[in-house]
VOZAKOL-697890 format. One record per residue: residue in one letter; x, y, z of N, C-alpha, C in turn. Coordinates in pm, 1 decimal, padded with zeros to 6 digits. Atoms other than C-alpha are relative to their C-alpha. Example, Ala and Ser with C-alpha at 12.3 -4.5 7.8 and 13.67 -1.06 7.14 Angstrom:
A, 00089.0, -00119.0, 00000.0, 01230.0, -00450.0, 00780.0, 00090.0, 00120.0, 00000.0;
S, -00082.0, -00119.0, -00006.0, 01367.0, -00106.0, 00714.0, -00077.0, 00109.0, 00073.0;
//
This chain:
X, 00071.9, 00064.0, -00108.7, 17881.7, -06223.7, -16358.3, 00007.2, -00150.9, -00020.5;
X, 00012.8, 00169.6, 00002.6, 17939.1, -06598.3, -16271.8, -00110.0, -00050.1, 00053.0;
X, 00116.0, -00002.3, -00081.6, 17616.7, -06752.9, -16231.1, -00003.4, -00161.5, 00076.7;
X, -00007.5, 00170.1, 00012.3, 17573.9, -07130.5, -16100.6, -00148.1, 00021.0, 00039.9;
X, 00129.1, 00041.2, 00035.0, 17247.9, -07272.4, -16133.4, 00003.3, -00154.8, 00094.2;
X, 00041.3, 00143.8, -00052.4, 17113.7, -07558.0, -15910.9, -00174.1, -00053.0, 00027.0;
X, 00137.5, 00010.4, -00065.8, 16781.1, -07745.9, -15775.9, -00036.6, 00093.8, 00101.4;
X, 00022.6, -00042.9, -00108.9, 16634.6, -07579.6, -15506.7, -00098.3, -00078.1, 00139.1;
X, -00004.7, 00111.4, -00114.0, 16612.7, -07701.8, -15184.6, -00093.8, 00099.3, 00112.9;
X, 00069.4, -00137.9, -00044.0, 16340.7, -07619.9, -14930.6, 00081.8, 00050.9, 00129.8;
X, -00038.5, -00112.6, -00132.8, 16571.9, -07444.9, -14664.8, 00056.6, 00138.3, -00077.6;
X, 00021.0, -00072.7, 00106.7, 16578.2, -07242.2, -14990.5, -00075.2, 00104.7, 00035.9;
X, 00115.6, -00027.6, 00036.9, 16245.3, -07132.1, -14929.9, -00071.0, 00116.9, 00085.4;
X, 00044.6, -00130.6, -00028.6, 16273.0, -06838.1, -14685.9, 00048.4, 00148.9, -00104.9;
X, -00058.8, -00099.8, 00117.6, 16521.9, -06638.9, -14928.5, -00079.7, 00031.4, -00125.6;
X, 00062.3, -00007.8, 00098.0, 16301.1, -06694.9, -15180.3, -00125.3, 00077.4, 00019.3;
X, 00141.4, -00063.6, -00018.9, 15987.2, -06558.6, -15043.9, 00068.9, 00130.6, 00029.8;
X, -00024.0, -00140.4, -00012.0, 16195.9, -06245.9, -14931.5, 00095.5, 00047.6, -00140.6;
X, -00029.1, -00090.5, 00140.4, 16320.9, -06220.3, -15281.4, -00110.6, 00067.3, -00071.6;
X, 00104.3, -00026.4, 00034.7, 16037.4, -06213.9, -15391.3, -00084.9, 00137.9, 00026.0;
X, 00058.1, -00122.1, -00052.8, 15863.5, -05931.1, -15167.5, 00089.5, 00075.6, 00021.2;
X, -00110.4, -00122.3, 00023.2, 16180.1, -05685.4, -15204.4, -00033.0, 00000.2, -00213.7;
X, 00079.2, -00015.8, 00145.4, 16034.6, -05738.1, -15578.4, -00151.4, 00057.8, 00014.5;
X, 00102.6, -00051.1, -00006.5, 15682.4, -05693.7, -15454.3, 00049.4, 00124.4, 00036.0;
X, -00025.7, -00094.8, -00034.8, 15778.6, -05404.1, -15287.4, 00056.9, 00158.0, -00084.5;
X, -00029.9, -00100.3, 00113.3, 15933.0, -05209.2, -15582.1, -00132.1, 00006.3, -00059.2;
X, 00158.9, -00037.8, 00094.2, 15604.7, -05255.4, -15748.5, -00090.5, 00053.2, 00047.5;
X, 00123.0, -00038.1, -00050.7, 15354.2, -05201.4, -15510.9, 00044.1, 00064.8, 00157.9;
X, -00029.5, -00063.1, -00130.5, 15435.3, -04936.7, -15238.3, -00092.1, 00012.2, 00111.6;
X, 00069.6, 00026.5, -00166.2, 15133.7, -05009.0, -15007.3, 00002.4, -00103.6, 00063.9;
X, -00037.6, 00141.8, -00082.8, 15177.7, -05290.6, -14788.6, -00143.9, -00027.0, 00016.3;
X, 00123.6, 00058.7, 00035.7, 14799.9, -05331.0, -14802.2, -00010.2, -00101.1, -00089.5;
X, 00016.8, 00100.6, 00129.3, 14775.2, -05423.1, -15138.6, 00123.6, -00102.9, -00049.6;
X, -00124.3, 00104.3, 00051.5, 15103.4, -05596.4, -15166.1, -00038.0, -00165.0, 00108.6;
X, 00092.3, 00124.1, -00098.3, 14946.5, -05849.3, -14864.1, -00090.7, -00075.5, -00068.1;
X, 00121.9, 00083.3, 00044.4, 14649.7, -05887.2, -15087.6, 00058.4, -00005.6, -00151.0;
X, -00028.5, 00121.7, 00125.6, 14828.4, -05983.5, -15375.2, 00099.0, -00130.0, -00025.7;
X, -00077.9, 00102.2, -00032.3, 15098.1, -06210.8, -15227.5, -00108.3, -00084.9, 00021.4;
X, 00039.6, 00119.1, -00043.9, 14822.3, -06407.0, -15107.9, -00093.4, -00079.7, -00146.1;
X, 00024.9, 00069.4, 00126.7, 14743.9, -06497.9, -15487.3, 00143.3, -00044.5, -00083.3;
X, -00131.0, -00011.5, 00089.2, 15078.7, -06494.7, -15622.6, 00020.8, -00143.2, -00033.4;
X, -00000.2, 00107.4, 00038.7, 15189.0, -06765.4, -15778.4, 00147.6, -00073.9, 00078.4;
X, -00113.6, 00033.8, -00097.5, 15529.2, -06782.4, -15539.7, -00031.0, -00046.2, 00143.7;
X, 00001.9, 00005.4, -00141.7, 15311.5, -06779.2, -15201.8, 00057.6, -00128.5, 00039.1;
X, -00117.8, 00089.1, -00128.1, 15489.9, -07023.6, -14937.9, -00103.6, -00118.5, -00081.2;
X, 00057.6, 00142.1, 00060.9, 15210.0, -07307.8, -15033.6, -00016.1, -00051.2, -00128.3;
X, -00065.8, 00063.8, 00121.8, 15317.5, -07343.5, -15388.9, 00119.0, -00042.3, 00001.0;
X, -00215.4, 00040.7, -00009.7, 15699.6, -07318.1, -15319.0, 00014.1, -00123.2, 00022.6;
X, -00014.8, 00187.1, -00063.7, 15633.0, -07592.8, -15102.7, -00035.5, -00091.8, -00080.9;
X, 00072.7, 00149.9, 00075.4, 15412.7, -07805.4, -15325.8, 00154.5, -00000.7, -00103.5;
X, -00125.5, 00026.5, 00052.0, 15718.8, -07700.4, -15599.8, 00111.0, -00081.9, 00031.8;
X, -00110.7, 00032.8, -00073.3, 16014.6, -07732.8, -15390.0, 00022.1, -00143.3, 00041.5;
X, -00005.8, 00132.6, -00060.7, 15928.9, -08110.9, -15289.6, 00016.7, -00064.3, -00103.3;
X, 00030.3, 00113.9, 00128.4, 15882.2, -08223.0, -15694.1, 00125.4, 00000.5, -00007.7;
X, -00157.0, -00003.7, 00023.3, 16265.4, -08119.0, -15742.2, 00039.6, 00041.0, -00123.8;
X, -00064.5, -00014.4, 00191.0, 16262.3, -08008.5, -16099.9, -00018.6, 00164.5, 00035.3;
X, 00022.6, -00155.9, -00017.8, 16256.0, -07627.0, -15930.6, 00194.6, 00041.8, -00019.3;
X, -00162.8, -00033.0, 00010.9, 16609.8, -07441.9, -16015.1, 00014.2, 00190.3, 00066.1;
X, -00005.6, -00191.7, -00044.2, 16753.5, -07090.8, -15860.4, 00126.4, 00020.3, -00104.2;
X, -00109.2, -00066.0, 00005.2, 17028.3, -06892.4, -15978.1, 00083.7, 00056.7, 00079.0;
X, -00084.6, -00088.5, -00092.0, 17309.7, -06742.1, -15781.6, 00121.2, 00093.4, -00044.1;
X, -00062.2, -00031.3, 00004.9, 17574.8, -06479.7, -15841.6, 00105.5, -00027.5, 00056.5;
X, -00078.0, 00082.9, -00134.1, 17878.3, -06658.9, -15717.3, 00119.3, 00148.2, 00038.1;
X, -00097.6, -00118.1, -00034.4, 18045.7, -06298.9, -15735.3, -00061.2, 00112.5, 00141.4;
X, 00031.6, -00064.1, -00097.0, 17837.4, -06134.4, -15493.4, -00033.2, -00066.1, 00117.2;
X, 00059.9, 00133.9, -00113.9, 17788.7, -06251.7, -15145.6, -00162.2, 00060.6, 00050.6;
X, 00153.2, 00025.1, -00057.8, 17460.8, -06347.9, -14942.8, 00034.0, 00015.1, 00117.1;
X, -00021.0, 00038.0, -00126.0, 17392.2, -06320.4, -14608.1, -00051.6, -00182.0, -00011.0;
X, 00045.9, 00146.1, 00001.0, 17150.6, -06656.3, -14701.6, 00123.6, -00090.5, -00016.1;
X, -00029.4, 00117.4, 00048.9, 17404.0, -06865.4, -14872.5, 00169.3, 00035.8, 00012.6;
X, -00111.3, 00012.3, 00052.1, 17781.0, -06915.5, -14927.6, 00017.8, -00009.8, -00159.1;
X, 00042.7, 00057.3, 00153.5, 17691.1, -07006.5, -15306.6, -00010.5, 00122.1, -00067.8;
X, 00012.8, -00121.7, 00054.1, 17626.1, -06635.8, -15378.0, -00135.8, 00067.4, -00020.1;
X, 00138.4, -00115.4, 00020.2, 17331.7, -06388.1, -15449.2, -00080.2, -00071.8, -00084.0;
X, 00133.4, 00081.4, 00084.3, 17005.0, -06510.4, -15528.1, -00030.6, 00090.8, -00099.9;
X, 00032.8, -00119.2, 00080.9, 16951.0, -06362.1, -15865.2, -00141.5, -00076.0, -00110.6;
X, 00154.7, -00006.4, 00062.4, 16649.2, -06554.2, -16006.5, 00008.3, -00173.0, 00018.8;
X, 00111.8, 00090.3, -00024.7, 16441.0, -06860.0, -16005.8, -00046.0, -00077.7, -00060.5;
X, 00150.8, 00038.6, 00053.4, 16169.4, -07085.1, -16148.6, -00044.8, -00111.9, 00075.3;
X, 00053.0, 00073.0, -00037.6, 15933.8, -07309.8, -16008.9, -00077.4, -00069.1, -00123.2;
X, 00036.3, 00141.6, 00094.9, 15831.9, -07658.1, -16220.7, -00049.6, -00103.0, 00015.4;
X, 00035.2, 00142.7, -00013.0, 15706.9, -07975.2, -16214.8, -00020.5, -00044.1, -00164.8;
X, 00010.7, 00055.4, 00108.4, 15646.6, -08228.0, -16490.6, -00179.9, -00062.5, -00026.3;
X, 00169.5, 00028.8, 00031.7, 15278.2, -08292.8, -16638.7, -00003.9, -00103.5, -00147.7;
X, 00020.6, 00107.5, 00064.0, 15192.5, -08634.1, -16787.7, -00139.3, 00061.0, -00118.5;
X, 00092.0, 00007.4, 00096.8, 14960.8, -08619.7, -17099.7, -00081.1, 00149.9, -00023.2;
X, 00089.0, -00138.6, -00004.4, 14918.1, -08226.8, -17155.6, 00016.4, -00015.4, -00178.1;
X, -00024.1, -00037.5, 00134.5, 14864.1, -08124.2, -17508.5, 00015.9, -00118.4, -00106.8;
X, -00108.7, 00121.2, 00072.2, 14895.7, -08472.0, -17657.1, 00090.1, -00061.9, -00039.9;
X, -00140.4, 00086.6, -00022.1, 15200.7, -08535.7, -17526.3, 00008.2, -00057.0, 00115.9;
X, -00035.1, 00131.5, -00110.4, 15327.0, -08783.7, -17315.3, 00085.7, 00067.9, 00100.6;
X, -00035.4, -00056.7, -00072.5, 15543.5, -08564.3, -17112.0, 00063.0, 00108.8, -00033.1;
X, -00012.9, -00174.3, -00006.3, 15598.2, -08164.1, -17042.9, 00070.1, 00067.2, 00137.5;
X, -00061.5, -00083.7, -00128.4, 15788.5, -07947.9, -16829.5, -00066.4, 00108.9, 00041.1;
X, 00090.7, -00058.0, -00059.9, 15543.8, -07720.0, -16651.6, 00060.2, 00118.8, 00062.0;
X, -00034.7, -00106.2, -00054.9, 15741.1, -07378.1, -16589.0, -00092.9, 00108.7, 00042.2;
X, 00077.1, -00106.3, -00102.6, 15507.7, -07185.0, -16290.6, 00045.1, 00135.9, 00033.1;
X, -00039.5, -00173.0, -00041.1, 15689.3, -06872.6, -16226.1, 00127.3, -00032.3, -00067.0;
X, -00170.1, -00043.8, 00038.7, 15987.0, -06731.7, -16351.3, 00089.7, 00106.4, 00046.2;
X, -00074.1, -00153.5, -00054.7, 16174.7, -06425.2, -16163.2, 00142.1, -00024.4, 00053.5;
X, -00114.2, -00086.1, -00018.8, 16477.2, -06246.1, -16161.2, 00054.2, 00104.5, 00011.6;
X, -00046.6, -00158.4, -00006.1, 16692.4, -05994.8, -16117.1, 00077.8, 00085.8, -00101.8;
X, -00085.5, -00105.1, 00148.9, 16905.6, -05952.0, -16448.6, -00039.0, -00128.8, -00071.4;
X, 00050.5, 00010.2, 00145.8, 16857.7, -06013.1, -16783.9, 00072.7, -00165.8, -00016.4;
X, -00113.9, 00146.2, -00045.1, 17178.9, -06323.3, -16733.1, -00082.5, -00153.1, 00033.1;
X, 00031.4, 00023.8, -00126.8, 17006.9, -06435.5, -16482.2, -00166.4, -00121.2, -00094.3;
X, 00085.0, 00071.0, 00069.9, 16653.7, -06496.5, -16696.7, 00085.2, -00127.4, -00093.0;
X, -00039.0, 00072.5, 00126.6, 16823.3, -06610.2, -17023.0, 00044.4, -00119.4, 00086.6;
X, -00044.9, 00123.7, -00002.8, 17023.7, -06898.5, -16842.1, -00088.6, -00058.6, 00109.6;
X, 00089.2, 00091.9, -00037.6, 16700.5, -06991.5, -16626.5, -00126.0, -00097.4, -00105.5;
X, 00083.1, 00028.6, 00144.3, 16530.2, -07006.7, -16981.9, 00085.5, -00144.9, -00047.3;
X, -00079.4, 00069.3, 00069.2, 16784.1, -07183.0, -17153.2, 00044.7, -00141.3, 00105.2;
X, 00032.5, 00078.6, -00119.2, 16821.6, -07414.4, -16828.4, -00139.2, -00105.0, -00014.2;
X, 00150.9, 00072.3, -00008.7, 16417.5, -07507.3, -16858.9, -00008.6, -00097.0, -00140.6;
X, -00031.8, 00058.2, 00176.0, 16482.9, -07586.4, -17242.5, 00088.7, -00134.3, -00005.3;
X, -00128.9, 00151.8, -00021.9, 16786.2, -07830.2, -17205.2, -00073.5, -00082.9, 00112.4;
X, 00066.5, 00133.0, -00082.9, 16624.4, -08010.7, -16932.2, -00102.6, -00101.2, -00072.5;
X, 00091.3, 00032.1, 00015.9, 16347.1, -08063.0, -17088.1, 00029.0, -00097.4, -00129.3;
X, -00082.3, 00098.8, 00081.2, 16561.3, -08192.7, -17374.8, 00064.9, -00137.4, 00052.3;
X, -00095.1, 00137.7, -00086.1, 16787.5, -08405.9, -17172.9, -00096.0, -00129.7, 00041.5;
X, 00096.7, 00130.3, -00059.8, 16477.0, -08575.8, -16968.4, -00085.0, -00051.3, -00152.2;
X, 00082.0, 00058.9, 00100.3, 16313.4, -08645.7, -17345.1, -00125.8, 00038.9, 00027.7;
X, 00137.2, -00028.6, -00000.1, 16029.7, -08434.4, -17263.1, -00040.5, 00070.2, -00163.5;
X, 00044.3, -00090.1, 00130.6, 15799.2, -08325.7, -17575.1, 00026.4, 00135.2, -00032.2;
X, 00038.2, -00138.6, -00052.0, 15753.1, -08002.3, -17433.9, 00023.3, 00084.1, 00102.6;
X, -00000.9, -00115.4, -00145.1, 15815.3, -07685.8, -17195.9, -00088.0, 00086.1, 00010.1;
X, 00104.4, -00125.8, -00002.7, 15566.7, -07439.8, -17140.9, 00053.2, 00105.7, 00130.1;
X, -00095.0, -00044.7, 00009.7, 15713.1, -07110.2, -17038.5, -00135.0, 00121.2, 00064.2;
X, 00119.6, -00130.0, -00014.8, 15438.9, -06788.7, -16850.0, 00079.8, 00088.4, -00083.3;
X, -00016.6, -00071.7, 00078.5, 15396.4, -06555.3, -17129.5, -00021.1, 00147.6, 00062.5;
X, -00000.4, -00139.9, -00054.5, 15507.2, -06260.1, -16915.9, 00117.9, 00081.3, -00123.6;
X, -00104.0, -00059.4, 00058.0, 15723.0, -05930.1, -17041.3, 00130.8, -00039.8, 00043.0;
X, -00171.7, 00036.6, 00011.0, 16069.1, -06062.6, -17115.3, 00001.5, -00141.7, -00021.8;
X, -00026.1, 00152.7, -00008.7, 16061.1, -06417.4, -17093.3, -00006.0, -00033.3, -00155.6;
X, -00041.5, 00002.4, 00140.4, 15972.8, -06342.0, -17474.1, 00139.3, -00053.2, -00071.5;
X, -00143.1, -00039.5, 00096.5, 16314.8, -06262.8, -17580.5, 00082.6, -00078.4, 00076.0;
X, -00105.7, 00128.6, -00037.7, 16478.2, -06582.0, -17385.8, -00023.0, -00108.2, -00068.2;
X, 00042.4, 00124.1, 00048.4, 16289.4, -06822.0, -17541.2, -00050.7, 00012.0, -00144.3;
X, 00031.4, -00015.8, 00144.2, 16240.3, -06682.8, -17892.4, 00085.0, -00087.6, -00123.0;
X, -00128.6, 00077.9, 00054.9, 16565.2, -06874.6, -17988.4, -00041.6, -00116.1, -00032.6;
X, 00084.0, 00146.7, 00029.2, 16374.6, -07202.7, -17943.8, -00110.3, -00009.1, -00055.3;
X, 00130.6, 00016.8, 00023.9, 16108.9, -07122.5, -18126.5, -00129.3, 00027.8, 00029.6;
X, 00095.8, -00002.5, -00054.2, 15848.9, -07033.8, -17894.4, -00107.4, 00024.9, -00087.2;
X, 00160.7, 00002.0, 00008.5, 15476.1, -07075.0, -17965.1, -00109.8, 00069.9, 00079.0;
X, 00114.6, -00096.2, -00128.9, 15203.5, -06887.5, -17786.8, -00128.9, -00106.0, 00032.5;
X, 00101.8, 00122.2, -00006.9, 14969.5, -07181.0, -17662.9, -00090.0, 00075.9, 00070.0;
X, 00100.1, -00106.7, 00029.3, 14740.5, -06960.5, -17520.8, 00039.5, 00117.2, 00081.9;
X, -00055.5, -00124.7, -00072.3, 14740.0, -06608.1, -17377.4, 00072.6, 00016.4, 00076.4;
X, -00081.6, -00040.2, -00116.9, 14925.4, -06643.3, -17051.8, 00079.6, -00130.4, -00010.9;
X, -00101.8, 00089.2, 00043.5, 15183.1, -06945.6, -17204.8, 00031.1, 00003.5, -00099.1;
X, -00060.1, 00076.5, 00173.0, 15423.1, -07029.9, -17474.0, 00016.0, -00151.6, 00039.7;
X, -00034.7, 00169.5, -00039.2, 15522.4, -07383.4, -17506.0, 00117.5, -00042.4, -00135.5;
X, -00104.5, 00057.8, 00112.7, 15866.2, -07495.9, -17693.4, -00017.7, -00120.8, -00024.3;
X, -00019.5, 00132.5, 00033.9, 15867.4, -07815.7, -17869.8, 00144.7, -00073.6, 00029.8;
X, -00120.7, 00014.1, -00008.2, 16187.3, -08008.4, -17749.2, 00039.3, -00127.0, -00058.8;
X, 00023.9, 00132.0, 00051.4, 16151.5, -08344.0, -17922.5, -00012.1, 00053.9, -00159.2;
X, 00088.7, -00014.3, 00152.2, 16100.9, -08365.9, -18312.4, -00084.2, -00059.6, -00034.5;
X, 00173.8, 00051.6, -00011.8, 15749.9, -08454.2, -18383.7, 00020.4, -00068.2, -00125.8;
//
Protein backbone atom coordinates (compact mmCIF):
# COMPACT_ATOMS: atom_id res chain seq x y z
CA UNK A 1 0.00 0.00 0.00
CA UNK A 2 1.37 3.48 -1.07
CA UNK A 3 0.29 5.89 1.37
CA UNK A 4 0.88 9.84 0.91
CA UNK A 5 0.28 11.87 3.78
CA UNK A 6 -0.68 15.60 3.62
CA UNK A 7 -2.35 18.69 5.63
CA UNK A 8 -5.84 18.65 5.47
CA UNK A 9 -7.79 21.01 3.88
CA UNK A 10 -11.34 22.01 4.83
CA UNK A 11 -13.09 20.83 1.51
CA UNK A 12 -11.56 17.79 3.28
CA UNK A 13 -14.07 17.97 5.79
CA UNK A 14 -17.16 16.22 4.34
CA UNK A 15 -15.11 12.85 3.61
CA UNK A 16 -13.98 13.00 6.81
CA UNK A 17 -17.10 13.18 8.76
CA UNK A 18 -18.44 10.27 6.50
CA UNK A 19 -15.35 8.37 7.34
CA UNK A 20 -15.87 8.68 10.32
CA UNK A 21 -19.68 7.52 10.67
CA UNK A 22 -19.08 4.33 8.29
CA UNK A 23 -16.70 3.78 11.51
CA UNK A 24 -19.47 4.83 13.82
CA UNK A 25 -21.64 2.64 12.20
CA UNK A 26 -19.62 -0.62 12.56
CA UNK A 27 -19.67 0.06 16.20
CA UNK A 28 -22.87 1.18 17.05
CA UNK A 29 -25.79 -0.35 14.98
CA UNK A 30 -28.58 2.00 16.25
CA UNK A 31 -28.71 5.20 14.61
CA UNK A 32 -30.16 6.55 17.86
CA UNK A 33 -27.32 6.15 19.85
CA UNK A 34 -24.78 6.67 17.17
CA UNK A 35 -26.59 10.48 16.79
CA UNK A 36 -26.11 10.79 20.48
CA UNK A 37 -22.67 10.06 20.49
CA UNK A 38 -21.46 11.88 17.35
CA UNK A 39 -22.72 14.83 18.96
CA UNK A 40 -19.80 14.41 21.64
CA UNK A 41 -17.25 12.94 19.55
CA UNK A 42 -14.30 14.43 19.37
CA UNK A 43 -14.44 14.55 15.21
CA UNK A 44 -18.01 16.40 15.23
CA UNK A 45 -18.02 19.07 12.23
CA UNK A 46 -17.27 21.99 15.00
CA UNK A 47 -13.93 20.66 16.00
CA UNK A 48 -12.80 19.64 12.42
CA UNK A 49 -13.45 23.07 11.72
CA UNK A 50 -11.80 24.71 14.71
CA UNK A 51 -8.81 21.90 13.64
CA UNK A 52 -8.87 22.16 10.01
CA UNK A 53 -8.25 26.12 10.07
CA UNK A 54 -4.90 25.71 12.60
CA UNK A 55 -3.25 23.54 9.67
CA UNK A 56 -1.09 21.22 11.66
CA UNK A 57 -4.18 18.51 10.93
CA UNK A 58 -2.77 15.58 8.46
CA UNK A 59 -4.91 12.67 6.53
CA UNK A 60 -3.68 9.71 4.92
CA UNK A 61 -4.56 8.35 1.54
CA UNK A 62 -4.11 5.07 -0.28
CA UNK A 63 -2.80 6.28 -3.57
CA UNK A 64 -3.58 2.57 -4.76
CA UNK A 65 -7.13 2.61 -4.26
CA UNK A 66 -9.42 5.10 -5.76
CA UNK A 67 -12.02 7.63 -4.12
CA UNK A 68 -14.98 8.84 -5.34
CA UNK A 69 -13.83 12.12 -2.91
CA UNK A 70 -10.39 12.62 -4.19
CA UNK A 71 -7.99 11.81 -7.08
CA UNK A 72 -5.13 11.43 -4.32
CA UNK A 73 -6.63 8.06 -3.26
CA UNK A 74 -8.62 6.42 -0.32
CA UNK A 75 -8.97 8.11 2.82
CA UNK A 76 -7.37 5.67 5.13
CA UNK A 77 -6.81 7.66 8.37
CA UNK A 78 -6.35 10.94 10.02
CA UNK A 79 -5.48 13.14 13.00
CA UNK A 80 -6.57 16.31 14.16
CA UNK A 81 -3.81 18.86 16.05
CA UNK A 82 -2.95 22.03 16.97
CA UNK A 83 0.03 23.38 18.88
CA UNK A 84 -0.26 24.41 22.75
CA UNK A 85 2.06 27.10 24.17
CA UNK A 86 3.27 26.43 27.80
CA UNK A 87 1.65 22.87 28.59
CA UNK A 88 3.58 20.77 30.98
CA UNK A 89 6.47 23.19 31.40
CA UNK A 90 7.20 23.41 28.11
CA UNK A 91 7.35 26.05 25.83
CA UNK A 92 5.80 24.28 22.98
CA UNK A 93 3.66 20.86 22.28
CA UNK A 94 1.92 19.23 19.60
CA UNK A 95 -1.62 18.57 20.77
CA UNK A 96 -2.77 15.24 18.89
CA UNK A 97 -7.00 15.31 19.31
CA UNK A 98 -8.11 12.30 17.53
CA UNK A 99 -6.45 9.76 15.75
CA UNK A 100 -8.43 7.24 13.25
CA UNK A 101 -7.88 4.83 10.75
CA UNK A 102 -8.40 2.18 8.79
CA UNK A 103 -5.11 -0.04 8.79
CA UNK A 104 -2.53 -0.64 10.98
CA UNK A 105 0.03 1.40 7.90
CA UNK A 106 -2.13 3.82 7.96
CA UNK A 107 -1.86 4.52 12.07
CA UNK A 108 1.91 3.82 12.36
CA UNK A 109 2.83 6.50 9.61
CA UNK A 110 0.14 9.03 11.14
CA UNK A 111 2.10 8.29 14.48
CA UNK A 112 5.39 8.49 13.21
CA UNK A 113 4.20 11.67 11.07
CA UNK A 114 3.00 13.49 14.60
CA UNK A 115 6.55 12.55 16.09
CA UNK A 116 8.82 14.01 13.26
CA UNK A 117 6.86 17.08 13.09
CA UNK A 118 7.00 17.72 16.25
CA UNK A 119 10.75 17.19 15.95
CA UNK A 120 11.28 19.21 12.89
CA UNK A 121 9.10 22.34 14.34
CA UNK A 122 11.50 21.98 17.73
CA UNK A 123 8.58 21.21 19.74
CA UNK A 124 9.35 19.71 23.40
CA UNK A 125 6.56 17.52 23.13
CA UNK A 126 3.58 15.45 21.43
CA UNK A 127 0.86 14.18 23.31
CA UNK A 128 -0.78 11.25 21.63
CA UNK A 129 -4.97 9.88 23.03
CA UNK A 130 -4.16 6.88 24.97
CA UNK A 131 -6.63 4.78 22.98
CA UNK A 132 -6.24 0.79 21.95
CA UNK A 133 -3.45 0.72 19.39
CA UNK A 134 -2.00 3.96 19.22
CA UNK A 135 0.11 2.10 22.04
CA UNK A 136 2.12 0.05 19.76
CA UNK A 137 2.91 3.15 17.23
CA UNK A 138 4.33 5.20 19.58
CA UNK A 139 6.09 2.78 21.93
CA UNK A 140 9.21 3.21 19.65
CA UNK A 141 9.53 6.80 20.91
CA UNK A 142 9.30 6.14 24.16
CA UNK A 143 5.94 6.95 25.12
CA UNK A 144 4.93 8.08 28.63
CA UNK A 145 1.45 7.86 30.03
CA UNK A 146 0.81 11.57 31.23
CA UNK A 147 -2.35 10.79 32.47
CA UNK A 148 -5.09 8.23 31.81
CA UNK A 149 -6.51 9.26 28.49
CA UNK A 150 -2.75 10.63 27.04
CA UNK A 151 0.78 9.69 26.45
CA UNK A 152 3.14 12.42 25.67
CA UNK A 153 6.67 11.75 23.74
CA UNK A 154 9.50 13.90 24.58
CA UNK A 155 10.97 15.17 21.17
CA UNK A 156 13.68 17.58 22.30
CA UNK A 157 16.49 16.43 24.82
CA UNK A 158 15.81 17.92 28.13
Amino acid sequence: MGLFCRVIQIQDLPEILDFENRKLQELIPDEMERTLHSWNARWRKEALEHYLALGWSFLARDQEKPSPHSDEGLLVGYFIAQPLLFLDGQTQSLWIEHLQYASLQARDELCELGYKLSREKHFQKVFFPNVSGINNSISAFKAEVWNPSVMSIKTTKV
